[in-house]
Backbone as numpy.savetxt, mean C-alpha at the origin, in Angstrom:
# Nx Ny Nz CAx CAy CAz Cx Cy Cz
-16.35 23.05 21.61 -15.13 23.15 20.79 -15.52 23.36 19.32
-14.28 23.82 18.85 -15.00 24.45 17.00 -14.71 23.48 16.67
-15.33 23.62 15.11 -14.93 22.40 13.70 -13.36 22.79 13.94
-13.24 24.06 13.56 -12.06 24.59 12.94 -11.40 24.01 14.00
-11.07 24.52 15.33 -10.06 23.78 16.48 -9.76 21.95 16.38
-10.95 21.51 15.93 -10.73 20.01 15.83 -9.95 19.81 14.72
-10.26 20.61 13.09 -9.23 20.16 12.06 -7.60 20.62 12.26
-7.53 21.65 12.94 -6.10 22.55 13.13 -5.47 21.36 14.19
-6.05 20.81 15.13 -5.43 19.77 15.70 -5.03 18.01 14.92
-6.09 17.74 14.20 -6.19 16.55 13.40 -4.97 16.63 12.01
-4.94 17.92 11.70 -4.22 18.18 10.25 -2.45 17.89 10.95
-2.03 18.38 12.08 -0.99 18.19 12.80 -0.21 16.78 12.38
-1.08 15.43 12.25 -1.14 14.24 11.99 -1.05 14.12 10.79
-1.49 15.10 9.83 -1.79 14.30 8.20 -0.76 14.48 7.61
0.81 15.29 7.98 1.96 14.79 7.53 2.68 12.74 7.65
2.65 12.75 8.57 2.23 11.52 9.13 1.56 10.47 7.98
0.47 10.82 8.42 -0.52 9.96 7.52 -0.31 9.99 6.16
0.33 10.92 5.79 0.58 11.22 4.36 1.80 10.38 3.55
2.59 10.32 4.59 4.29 9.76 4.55 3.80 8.29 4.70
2.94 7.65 5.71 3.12 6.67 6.12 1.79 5.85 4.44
1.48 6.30 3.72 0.61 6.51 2.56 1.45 5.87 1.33
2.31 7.18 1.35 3.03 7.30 -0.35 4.41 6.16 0.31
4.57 6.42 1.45 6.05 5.34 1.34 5.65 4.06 1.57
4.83 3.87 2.20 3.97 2.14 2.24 4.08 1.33 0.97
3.61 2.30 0.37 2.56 2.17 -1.27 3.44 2.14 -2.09
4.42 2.55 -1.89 5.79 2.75 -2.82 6.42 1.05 -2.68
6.82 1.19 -0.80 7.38 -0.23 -0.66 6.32 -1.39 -1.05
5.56 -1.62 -0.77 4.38 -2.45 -1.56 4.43 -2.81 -2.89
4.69 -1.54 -3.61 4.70 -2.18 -5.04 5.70 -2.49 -5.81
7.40 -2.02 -4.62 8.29 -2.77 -5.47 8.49 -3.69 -4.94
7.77 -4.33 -3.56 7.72 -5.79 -3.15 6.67 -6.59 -4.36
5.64 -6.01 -4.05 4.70 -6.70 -5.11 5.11 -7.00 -6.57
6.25 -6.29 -7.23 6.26 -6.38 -8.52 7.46 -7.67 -8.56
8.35 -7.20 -7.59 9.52 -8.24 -7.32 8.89 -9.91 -7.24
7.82 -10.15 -6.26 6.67 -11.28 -5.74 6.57 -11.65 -7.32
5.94 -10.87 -8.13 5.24 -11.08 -9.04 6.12 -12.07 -10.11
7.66 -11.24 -10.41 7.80 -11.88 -11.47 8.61 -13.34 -11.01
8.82 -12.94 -9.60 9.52 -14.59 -8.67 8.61 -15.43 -9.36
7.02 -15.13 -8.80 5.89 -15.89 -9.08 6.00 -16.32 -10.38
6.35 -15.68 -11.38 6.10 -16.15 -12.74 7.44 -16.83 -13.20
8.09 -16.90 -12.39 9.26 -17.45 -13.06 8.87 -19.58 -12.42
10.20 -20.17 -13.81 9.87 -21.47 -13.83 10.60 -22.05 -12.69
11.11 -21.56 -11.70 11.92 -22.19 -10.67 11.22 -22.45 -9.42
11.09 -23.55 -9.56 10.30 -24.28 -8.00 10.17 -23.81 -7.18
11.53 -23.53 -6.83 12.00 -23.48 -5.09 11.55 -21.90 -4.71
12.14 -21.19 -5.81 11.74 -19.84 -5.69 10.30 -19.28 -5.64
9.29 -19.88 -6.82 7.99 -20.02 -6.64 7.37 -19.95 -5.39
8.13 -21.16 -4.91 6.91 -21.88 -3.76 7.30 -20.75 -2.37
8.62 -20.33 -2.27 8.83 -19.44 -1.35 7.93 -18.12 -1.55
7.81 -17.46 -2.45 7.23 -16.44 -3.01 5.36 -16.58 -2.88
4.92 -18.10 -3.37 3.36 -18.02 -2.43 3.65 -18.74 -1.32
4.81 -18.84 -0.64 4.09 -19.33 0.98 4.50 -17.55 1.67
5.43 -16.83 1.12 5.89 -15.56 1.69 4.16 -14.84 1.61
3.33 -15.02 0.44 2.43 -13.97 -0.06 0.98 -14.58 0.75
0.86 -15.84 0.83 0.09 -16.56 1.95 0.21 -16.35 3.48
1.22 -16.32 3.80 1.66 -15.79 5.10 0.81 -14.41 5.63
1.63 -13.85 4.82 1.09 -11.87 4.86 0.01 -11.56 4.88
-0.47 -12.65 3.59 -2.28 -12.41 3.43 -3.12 -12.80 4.51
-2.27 -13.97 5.08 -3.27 -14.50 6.28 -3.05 -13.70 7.89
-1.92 -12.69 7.79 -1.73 -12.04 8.93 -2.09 -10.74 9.04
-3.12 -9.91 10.24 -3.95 -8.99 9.96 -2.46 -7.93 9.91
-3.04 -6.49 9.45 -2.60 -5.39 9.07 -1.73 -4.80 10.73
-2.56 -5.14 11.75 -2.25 -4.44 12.89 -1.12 -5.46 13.63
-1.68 -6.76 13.06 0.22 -7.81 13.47 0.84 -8.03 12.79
0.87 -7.14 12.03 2.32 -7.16 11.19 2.66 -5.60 11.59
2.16 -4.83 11.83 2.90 -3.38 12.73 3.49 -3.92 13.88
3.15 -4.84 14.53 3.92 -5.07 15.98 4.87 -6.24 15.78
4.69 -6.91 14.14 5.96 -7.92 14.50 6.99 -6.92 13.69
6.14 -6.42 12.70 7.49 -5.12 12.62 8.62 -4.15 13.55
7.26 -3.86 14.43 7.91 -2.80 15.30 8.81 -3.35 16.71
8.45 -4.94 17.29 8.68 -5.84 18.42 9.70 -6.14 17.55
9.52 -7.62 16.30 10.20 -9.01 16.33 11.28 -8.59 15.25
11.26 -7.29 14.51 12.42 -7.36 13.35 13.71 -6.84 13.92
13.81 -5.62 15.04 14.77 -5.83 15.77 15.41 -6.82 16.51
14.63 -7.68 16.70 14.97 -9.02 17.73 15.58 -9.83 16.56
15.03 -9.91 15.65 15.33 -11.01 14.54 16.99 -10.26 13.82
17.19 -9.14 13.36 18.21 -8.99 13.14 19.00 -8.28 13.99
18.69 -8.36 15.43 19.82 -8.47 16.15 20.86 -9.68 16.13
20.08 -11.04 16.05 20.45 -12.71 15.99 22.19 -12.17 14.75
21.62 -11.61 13.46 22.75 -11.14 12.94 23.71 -10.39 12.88
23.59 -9.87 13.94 24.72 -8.64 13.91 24.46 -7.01 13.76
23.01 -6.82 13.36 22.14 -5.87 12.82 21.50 -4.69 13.93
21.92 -3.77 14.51 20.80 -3.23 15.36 20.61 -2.04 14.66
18.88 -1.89 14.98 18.03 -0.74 14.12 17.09 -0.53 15.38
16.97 -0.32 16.18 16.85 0.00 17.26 17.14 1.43 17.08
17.44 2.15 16.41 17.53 3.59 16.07 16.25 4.20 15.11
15.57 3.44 14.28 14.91 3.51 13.22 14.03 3.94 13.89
13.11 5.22 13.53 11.70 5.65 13.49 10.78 4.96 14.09
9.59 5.18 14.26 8.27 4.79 14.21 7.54 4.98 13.26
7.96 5.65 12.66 7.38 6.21 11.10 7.94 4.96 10.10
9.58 4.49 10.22 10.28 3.74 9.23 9.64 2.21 9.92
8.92 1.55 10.75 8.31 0.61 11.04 7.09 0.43 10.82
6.74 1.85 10.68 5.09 2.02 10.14 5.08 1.06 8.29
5.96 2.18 8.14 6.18 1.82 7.02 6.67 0.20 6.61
7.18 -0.38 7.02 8.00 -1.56 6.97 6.69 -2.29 6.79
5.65 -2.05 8.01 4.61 -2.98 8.33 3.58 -3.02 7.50
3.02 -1.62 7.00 2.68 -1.53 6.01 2.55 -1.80 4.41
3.71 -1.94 4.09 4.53 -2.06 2.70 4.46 -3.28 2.69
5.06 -4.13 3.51 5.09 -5.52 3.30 3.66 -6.07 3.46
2.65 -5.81 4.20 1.59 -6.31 3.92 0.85 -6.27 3.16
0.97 -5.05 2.34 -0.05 -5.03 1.10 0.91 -5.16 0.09
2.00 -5.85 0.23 2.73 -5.91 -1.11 2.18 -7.30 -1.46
1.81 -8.23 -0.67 0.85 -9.83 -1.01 -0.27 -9.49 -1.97
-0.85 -8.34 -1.55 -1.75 -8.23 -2.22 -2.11 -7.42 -3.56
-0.54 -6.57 -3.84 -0.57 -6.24 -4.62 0.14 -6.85 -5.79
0.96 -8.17 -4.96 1.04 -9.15 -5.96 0.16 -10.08 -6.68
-0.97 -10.10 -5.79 -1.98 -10.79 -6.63 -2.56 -10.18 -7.87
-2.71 -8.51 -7.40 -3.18 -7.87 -8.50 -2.39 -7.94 -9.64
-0.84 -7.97 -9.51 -0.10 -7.52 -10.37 0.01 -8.58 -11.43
-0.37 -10.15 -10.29 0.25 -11.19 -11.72 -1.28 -11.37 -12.02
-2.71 -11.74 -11.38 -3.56 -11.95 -12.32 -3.66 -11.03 -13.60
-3.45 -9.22 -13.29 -3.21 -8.62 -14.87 -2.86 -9.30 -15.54
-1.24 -9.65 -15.31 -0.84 -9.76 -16.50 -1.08 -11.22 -16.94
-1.25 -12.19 -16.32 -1.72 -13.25 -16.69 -2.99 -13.06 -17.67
-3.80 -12.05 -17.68 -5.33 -11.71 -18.18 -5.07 -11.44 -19.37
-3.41 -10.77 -19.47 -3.40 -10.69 -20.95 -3.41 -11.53 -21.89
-3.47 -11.39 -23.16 -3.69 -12.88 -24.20 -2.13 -12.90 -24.62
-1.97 -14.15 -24.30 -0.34 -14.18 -24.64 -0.26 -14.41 -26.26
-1.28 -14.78 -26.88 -1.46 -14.34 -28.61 -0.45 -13.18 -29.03
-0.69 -12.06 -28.04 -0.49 -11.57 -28.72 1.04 -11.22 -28.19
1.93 -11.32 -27.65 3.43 -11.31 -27.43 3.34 -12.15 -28.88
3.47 -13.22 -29.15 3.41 -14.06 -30.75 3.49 -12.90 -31.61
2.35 -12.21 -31.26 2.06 -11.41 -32.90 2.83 -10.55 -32.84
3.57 -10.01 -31.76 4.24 -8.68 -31.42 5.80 -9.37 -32.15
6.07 -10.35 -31.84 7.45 -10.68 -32.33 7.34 -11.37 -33.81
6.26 -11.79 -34.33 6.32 -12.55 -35.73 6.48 -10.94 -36.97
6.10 -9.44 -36.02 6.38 -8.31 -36.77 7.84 -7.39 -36.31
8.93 -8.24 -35.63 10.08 -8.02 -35.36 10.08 -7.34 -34.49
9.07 -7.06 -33.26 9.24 -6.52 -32.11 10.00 -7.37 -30.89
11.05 -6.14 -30.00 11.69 -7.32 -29.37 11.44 -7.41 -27.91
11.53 -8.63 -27.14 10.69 -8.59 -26.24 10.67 -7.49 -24.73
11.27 -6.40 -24.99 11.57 -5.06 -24.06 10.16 -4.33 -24.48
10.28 -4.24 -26.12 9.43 -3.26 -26.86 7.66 -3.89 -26.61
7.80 -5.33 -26.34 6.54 -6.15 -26.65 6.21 -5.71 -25.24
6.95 -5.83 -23.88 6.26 -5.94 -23.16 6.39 -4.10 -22.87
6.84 -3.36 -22.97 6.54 -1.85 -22.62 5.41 -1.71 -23.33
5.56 -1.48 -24.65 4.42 -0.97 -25.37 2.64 -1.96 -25.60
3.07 -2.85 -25.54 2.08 -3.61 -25.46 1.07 -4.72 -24.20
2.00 -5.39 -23.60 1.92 -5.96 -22.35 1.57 -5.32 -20.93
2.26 -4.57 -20.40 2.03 -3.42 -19.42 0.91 -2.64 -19.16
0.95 -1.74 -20.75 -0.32 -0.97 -20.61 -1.66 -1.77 -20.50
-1.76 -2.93 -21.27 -2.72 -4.38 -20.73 -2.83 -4.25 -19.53
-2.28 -4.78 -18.85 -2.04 -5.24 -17.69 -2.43 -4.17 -16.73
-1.79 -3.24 -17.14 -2.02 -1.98 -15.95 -3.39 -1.62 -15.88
-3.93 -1.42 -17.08 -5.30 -0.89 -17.27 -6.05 -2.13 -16.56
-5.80 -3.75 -16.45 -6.94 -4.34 -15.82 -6.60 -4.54 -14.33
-5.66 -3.96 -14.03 -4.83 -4.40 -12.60 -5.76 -2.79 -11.56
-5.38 -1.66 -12.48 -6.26 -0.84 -11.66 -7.16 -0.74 -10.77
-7.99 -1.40 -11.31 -9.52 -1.43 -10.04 -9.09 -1.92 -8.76
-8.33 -2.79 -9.28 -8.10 -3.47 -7.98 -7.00 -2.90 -6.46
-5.98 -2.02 -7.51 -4.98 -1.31 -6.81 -6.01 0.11 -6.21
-6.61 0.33 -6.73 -7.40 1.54 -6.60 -8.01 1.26 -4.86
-8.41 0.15 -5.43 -9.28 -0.32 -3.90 -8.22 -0.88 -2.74
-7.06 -1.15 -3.39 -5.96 -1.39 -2.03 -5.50 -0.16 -1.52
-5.13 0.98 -2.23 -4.57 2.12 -1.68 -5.83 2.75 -0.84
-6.86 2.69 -1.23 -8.22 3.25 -0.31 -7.92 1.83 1.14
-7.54 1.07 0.63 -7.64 0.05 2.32 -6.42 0.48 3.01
-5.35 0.55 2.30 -4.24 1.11 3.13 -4.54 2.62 3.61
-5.07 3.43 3.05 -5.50 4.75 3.80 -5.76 4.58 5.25
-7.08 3.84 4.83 -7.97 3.24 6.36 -6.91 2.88 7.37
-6.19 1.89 7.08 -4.99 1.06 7.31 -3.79 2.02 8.65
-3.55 3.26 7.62 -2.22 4.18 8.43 -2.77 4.15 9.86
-4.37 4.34 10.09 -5.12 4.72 11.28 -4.38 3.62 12.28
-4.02 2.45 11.69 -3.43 1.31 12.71 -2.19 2.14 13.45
-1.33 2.69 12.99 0.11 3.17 13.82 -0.10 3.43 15.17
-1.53 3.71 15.55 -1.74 4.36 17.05 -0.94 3.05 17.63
-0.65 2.32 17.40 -0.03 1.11 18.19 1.16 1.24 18.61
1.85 2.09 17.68 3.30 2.13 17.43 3.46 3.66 17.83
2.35 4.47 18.50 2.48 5.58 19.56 2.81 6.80 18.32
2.90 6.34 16.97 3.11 7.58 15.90 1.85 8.62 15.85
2.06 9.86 15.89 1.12 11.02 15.69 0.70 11.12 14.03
-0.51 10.67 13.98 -1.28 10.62 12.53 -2.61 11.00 13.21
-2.94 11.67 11.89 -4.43 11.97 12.55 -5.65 11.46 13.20
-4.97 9.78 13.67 -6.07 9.30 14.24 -5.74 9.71 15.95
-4.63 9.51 15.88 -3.93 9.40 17.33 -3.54 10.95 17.44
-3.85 12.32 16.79 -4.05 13.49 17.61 -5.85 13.22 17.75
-6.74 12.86 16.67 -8.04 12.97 17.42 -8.31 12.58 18.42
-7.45 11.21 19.01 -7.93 10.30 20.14 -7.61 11.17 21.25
-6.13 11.55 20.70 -5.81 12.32 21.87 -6.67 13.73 22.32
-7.36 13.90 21.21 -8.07 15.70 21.41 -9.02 15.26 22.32
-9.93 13.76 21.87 -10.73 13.57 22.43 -10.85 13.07 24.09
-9.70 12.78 24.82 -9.19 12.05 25.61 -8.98 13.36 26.34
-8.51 14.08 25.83 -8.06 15.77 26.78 -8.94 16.37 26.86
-10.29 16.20 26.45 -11.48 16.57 26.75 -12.71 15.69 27.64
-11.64 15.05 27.77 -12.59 13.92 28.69 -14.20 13.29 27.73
-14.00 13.00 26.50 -14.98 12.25 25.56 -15.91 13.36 25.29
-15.66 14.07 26.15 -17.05 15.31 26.28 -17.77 15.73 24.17
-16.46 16.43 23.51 -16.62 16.56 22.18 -16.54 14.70 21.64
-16.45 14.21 21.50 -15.77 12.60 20.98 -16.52 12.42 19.92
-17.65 12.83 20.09 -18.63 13.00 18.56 -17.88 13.58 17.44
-18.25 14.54 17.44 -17.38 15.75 16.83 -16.02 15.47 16.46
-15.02 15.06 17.12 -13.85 15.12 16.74 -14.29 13.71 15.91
-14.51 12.78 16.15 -14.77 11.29 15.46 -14.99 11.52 14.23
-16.19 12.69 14.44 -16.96 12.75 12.83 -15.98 13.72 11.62
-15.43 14.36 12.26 -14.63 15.57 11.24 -13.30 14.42 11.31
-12.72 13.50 11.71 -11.67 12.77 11.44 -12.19 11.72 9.84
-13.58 11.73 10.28 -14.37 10.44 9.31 -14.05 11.57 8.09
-14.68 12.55 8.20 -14.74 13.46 6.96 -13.33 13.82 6.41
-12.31 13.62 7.28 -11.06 14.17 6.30 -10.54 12.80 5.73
-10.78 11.92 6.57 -10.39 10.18 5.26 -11.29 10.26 4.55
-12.18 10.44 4.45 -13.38 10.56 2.99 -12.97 11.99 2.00
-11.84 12.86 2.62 -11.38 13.61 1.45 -10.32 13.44 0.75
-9.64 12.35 1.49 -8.32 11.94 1.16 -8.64 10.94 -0.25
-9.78 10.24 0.24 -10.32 8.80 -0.47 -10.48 9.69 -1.87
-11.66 10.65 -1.90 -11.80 11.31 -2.75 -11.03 11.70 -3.67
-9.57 12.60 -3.23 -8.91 12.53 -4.02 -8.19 11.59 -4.75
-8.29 10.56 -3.84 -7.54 9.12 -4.47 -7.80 8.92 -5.82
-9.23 8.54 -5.60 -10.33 8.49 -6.45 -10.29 9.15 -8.01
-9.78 10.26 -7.78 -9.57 11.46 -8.66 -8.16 10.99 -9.68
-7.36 10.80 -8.84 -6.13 10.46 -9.72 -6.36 9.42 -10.19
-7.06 8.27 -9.73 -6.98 7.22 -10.77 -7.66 7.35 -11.66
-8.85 8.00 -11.75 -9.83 8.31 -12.87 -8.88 8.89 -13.97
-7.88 9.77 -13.30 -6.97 10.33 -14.53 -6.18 9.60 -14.87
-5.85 8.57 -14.53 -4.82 7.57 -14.50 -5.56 6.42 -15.78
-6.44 5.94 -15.08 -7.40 5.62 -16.08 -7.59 5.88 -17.58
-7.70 7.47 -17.55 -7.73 8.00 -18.97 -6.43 7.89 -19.27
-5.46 7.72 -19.12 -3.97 8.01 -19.82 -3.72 6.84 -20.00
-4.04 5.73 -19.44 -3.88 4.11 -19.73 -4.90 4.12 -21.02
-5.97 4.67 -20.81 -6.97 4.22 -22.25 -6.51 4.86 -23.43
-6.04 5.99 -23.34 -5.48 6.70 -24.54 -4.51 5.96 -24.72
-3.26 5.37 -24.30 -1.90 4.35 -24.53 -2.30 3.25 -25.36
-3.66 2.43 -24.70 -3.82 1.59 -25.32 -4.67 1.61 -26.69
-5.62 2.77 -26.67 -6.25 3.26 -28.16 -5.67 3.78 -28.98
């Protein structure tokens, strides 16, 4: 079998993989940012829900939380009145996804900003800045610039990550390789394995790429 026949079959999937990527990552970080400022706020009750919610997630792997997504959230809001029993495999991918690395992108999000020196919110308002202006222009770009590395390296784990859906029977490029390889009776399984390895190491790559630019536009904000 060709290279070329193995990528023309594998690429079939990387819509898929692509969707199940940017919408994860999306839901993730407006869970994570939501987590974050629960977390920082002075209310107990809310707090403590917010790290036992982010403890939970953290302690439950990536691939059981796709199946209590895809099994127990229909079951659970059926109890209310709710059926989604219509919803995708793609919109559970996602569900399962999003919410699991949103724990972790709450950690990233509040150690940033915790890292910042709260000095300087003080100094930002003793020169009549008000606290919208203190934290856009000053706070954020902080924060963002030290929160990076770390988000950088979660979106490269969630990449890895989409490969989980084979559970949930969704066509992503792991689950047409398995399948290429399976209709060939293992015979190619090398081959298809290895050119699947090589197109997540181009994806990573580009990842890679945007944050570097991302990077520079945070350093110029803050210089």
């Amino acid at each position: 079998m060709s290279v070329g026949k193995i990528i023309s079959v594998i690429l079939k999937g990387l819509p898929n993989t692509l969707s199940l990527l940017v919408l994860s990552f999306i839901l993730a970080v407006v869970l994570g940012i939501f987590l974050t400022w629960v977390h920082l706020r002075h209310h107990r009750l809310w707090r403590g829900i917010a790290e036992a919610f982010v403890n939970i997630v953290r302690g439950t792997p990536p691939l059981l939380m796709l199946l209590l997504s895809y099994y127990g959230l229909p079951v659970l809001l059926k109890l209310v009145g709710i059926n989604i029993d219509h919803w995708t495999r793609l919109t559970f991918g996602v569900l399962g996804l999003g919410i699991g690395w949103s724990a972790y992108l709450e950690e990233a999000f509040r150690s940033a900003y915790l890292s910042v020196d709260p000095g300087q919110i003080e100094a930002a308002r003793s020169v009549g800045m008000d606290d919208v202006s203190t934290m856009r222009q000053i706070i954020l770009p902080q924060a963002g610039m030290l929160a990076l590395p770390n988000i950088e390296n979660l979106v490269i784990g969630l990449v890895k990550a989409t490969s989980l859906v084979y559970v949930l029977g969704l066509y992503d490029m792991y689950n047409q390789a398995s399948n290429l390889a399976q209709q060939n009776e293992g015979e190619f399984q090398l081959e298809i394995f290895c050119v699947l390895a090589l197109m997540y190491w181009a994806i990573v790559l580009i990842l890679e790429a945007i944050f570097r630019w991302i990077r520079k536009r945070f350093a110029a904000i803050i210089e």
